[in-house]
C-alpha positions in Angstrom: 50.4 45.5 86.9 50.0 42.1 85.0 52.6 41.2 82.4 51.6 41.5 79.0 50.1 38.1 77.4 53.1 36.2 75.7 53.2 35.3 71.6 52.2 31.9 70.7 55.3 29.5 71.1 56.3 26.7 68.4 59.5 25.3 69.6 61.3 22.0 67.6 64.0 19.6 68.7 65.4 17.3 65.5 68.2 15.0 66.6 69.2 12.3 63.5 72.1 11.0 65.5 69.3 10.0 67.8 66.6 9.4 65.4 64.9 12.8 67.8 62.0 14.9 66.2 60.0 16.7 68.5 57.8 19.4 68.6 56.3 21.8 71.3 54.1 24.5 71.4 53.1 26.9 74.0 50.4 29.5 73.8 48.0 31.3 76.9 44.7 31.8 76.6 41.7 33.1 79.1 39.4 30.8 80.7 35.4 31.7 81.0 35.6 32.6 84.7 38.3 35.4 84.3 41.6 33.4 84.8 44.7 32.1 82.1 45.5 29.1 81.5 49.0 28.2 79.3 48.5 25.4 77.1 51.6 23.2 76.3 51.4 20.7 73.5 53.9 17.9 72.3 55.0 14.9 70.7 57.1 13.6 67.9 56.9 15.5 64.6 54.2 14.3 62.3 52.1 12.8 65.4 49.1 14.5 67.0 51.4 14.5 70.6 49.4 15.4 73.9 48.0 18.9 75.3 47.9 19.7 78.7 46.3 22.8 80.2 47.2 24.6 83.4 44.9 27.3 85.1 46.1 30.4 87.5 43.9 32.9 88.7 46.0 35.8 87.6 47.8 36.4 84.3 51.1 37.2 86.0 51.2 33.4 87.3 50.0 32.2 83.7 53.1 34.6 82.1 55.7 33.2 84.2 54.8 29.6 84.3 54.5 30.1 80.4 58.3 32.1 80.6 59.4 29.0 82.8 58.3 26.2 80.8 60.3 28.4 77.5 63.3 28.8 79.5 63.5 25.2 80.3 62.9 23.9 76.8 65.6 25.8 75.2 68.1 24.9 77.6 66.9 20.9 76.2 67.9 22.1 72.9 64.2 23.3 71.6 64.5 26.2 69.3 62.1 28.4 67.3 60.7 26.9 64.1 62.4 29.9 62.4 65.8 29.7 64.5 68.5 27.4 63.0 69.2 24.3 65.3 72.8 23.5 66.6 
């Protein structure tokens, strides 16, 4: 049973002490030929950053490469545009 397709993603990282803003968003979305591919973008805060998309055949692959890429953002000290930041 393929995991349900993931909400849209915008995660920020603002660090004065370091002079640090960041952004990152993650989202999935279908190809043409049937498979998902998560889309990550990034940068610094006010820049147009980079994208870079990845493609998996099955959605399941796309949904935990998407969970993955979350899980190790937060633990960098990303958070939720609507979540307060340490």
């Amino acid at each position: 049973m393929p995991k349900s397709e993931p909400e849209p993603l915008h995660l920020r990282r603002i660090d004065d002490a370091r002079n640090m803003r960041r952004f990152y968003a993650l989202s999935t979305q279908p190809t043409l030929f049937g498979e998902m591919s998560p889309i990550r973008h990034w940068g610094r805060i006010g820049t147009n950053g980079k994208t870079m998309v990845q493609t998996f055949d099955g959605s399941a692959e796309a949904v935990d490469a998407f969970r993955r890429l979350e899980r190790a953002k937060r633990r960098r000290g990303y958070a939720a545009v609507d979540e307060k930041l340490p």
